[in-house]
C-alpha positions as CSV (number, residue, x, y, z in Angstrom):
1,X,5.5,18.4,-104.1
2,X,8.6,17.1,-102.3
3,X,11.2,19.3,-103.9
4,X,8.7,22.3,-102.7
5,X,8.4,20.8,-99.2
6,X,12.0,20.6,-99.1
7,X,12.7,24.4,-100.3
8,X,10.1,25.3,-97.2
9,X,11.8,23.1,-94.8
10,X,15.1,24.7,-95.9
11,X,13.7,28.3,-95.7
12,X,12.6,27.6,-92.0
13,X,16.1,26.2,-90.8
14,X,17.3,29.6,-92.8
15,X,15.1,31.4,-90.8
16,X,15.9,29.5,-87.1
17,X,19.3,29.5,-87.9
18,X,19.7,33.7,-88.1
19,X,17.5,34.0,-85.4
20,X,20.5,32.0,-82.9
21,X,22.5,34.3,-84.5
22,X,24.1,37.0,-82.4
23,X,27.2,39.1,-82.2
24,X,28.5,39.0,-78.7
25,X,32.7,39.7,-77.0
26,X,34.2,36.8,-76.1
27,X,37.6,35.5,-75.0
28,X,38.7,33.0,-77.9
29,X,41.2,30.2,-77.2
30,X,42.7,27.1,-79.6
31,X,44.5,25.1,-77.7
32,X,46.9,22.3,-80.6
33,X,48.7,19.5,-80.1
34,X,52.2,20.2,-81.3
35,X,53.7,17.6,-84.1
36,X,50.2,15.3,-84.0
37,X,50.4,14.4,-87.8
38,X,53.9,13.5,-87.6
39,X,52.9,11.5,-84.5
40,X,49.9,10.0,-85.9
41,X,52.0,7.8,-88.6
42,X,54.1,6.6,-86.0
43,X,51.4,4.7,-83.8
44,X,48.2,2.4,-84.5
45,X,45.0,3.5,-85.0
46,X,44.3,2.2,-81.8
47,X,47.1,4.3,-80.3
48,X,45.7,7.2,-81.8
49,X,42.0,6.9,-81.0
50,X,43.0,6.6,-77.3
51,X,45.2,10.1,-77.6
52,X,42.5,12.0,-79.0
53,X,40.3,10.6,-76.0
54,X,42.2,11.6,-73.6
55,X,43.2,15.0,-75.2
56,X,39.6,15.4,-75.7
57,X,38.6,14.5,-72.5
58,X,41.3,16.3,-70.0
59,X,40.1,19.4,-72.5
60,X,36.6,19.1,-71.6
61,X,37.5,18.9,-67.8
62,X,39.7,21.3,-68.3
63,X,37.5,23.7,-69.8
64,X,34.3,23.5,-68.6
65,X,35.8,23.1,-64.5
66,X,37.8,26.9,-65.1
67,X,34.4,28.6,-66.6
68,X,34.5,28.4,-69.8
69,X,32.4,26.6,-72.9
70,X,34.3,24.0,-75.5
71,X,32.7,25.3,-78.8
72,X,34.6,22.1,-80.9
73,X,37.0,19.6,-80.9
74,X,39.1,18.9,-84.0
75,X,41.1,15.7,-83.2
76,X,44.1,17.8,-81.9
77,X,42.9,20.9,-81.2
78,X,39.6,22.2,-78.9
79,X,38.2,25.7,-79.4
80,X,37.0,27.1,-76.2
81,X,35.0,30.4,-74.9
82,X,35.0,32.5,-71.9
83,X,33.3,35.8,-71.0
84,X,36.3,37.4,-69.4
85,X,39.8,36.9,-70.4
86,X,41.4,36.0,-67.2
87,X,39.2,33.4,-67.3
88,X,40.4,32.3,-71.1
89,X,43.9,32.8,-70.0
90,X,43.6,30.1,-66.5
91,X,41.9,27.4,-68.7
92,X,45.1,28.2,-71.4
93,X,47.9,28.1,-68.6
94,X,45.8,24.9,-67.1
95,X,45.5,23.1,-70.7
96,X,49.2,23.5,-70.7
97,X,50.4,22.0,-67.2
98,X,47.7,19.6,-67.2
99,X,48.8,18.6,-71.0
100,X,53.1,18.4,-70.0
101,X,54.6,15.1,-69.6
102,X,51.8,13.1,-69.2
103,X,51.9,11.0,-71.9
104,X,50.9,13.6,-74.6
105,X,52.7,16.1,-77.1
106,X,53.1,19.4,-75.6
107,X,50.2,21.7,-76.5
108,X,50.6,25.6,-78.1
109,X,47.4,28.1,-76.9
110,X,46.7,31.0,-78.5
111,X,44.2,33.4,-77.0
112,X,42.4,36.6,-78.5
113,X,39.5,38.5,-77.2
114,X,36.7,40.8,-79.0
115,X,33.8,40.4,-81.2
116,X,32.6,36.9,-82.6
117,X,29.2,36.0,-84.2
118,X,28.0,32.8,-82.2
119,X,25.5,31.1,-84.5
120,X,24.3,27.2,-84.0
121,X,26.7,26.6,-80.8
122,X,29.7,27.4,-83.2
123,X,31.8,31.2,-83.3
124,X,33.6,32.9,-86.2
125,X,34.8,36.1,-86.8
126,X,38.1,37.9,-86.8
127,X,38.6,37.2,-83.0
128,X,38.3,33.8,-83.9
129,X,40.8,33.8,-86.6
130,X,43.3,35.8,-84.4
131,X,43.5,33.1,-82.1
132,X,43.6,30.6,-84.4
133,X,46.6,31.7,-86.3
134,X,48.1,32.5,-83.0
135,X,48.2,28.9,-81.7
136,X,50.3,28.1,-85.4
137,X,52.7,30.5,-84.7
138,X,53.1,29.5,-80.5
139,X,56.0,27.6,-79.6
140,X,55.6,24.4,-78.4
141,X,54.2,24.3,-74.3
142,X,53.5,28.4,-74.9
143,X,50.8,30.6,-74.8
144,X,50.6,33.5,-77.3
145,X,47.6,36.0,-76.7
146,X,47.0,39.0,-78.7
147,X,47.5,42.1,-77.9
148,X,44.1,43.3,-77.0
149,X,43.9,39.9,-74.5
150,X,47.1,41.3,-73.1
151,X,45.8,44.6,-72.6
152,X,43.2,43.2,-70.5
153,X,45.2,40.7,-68.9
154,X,48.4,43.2,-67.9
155,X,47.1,44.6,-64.6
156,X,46.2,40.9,-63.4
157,X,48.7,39.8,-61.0
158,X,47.8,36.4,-61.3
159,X,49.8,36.4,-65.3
160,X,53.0,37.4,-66.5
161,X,53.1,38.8,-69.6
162,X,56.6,39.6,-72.2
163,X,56.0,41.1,-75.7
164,X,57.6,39.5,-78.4
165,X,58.8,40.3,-81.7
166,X,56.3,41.6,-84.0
167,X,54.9,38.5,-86.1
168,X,53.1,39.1,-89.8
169,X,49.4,37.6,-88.6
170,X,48.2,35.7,-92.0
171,X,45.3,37.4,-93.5
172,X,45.4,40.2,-90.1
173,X,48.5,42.1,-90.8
174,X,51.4,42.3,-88.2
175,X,51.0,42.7,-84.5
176,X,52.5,42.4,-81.0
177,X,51.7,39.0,-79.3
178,X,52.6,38.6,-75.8
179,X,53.3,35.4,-73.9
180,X,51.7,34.4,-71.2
181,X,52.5,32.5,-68.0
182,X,51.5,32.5,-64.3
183,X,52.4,35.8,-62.5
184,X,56.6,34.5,-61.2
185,X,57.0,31.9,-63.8
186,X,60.1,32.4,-66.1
């Protein structure tokens, strides 16, 4: 009896889960803290719970204050959301400045826009992976977005944009990322 109340039980969640399930276009960012592990052996535990606070907190303000949604934090990263890219690309450029010199590692962004299945609060999808394996190849206090963000982003005086050399995109083949600043930044 409970092994069958458990399969129904299972079955329903199935069933609730698909149902949140939806496939919608949204700006994508991960935003890392650059050299955490090496960092986390030099300082105590203690040390290290209060960076990820604050990291995790100045995100969430951050975030949420620009327009956009925190999907997760992973220690020393936060995925966020936004419906529009310029909107993905302020809360980048502001996770940055807000991030330099002030007592944290730098951060890396990277920022892709399209399609992503949102299901149970979380996204996935090849958007999601873009921007993902953006932010590992972003140099230290950079953004990299790809190149359909940059398409959207290029007539938007408010960023600068600079192409830079073709990268091989694990698992996405090779592509043109762009940098982005704010609009006069060098």
């Amino acid at each position: 009896l409970v092994y069958a109340w458990q399969r129904q039980l299972s079955a329903a969640a199935g069933r609730l889960a698909d149902q949140d399930m939806s496939a919608v276009r949204l700006a994508v960012g991960f935003a890392d803290l650059v050299a955490f592990t090496r960092l986390s052996r030099q300082i105590t535990a203690t040390e290290l719970a209060r960076l990820i606070d604050r990291f995790e907190g100045r995100s969430a303000d951050v975030v949420t204050s620009s327009g956009g949604r925190v999907i997760k934090t992973l220690g020393d990263s936060v995925l966020f959301v936004a419906d529009k890219s310029h909107v993905a690309a302020e809360i980048a450029l502001r996770l940055v400045e807000t991030h330099r010199g002030r007592d944290m590692p730098e951060l890396r962004v990277g920022l892709a826009v399209g399609p992503v299945i949102w299901r149970m609060g979380d996204v996935f999808g090849t958007t999601v992976n873009l921007a993902s394996r953006l932010t590992a190849l972003a140099l230290p206090g950079t953004i990299l977005a790809g190149p359909e963000m940059a398409e959207e982003l290029e007539g938007d005086r408010a960023f600068g944009l600079r192409a830079v050399d073709r990268l091989s995109v694990r698992g996405l083949g090779e592509l043109v990322p762009f940098t982005v600043t704010r609009a006069g930044a060098t």
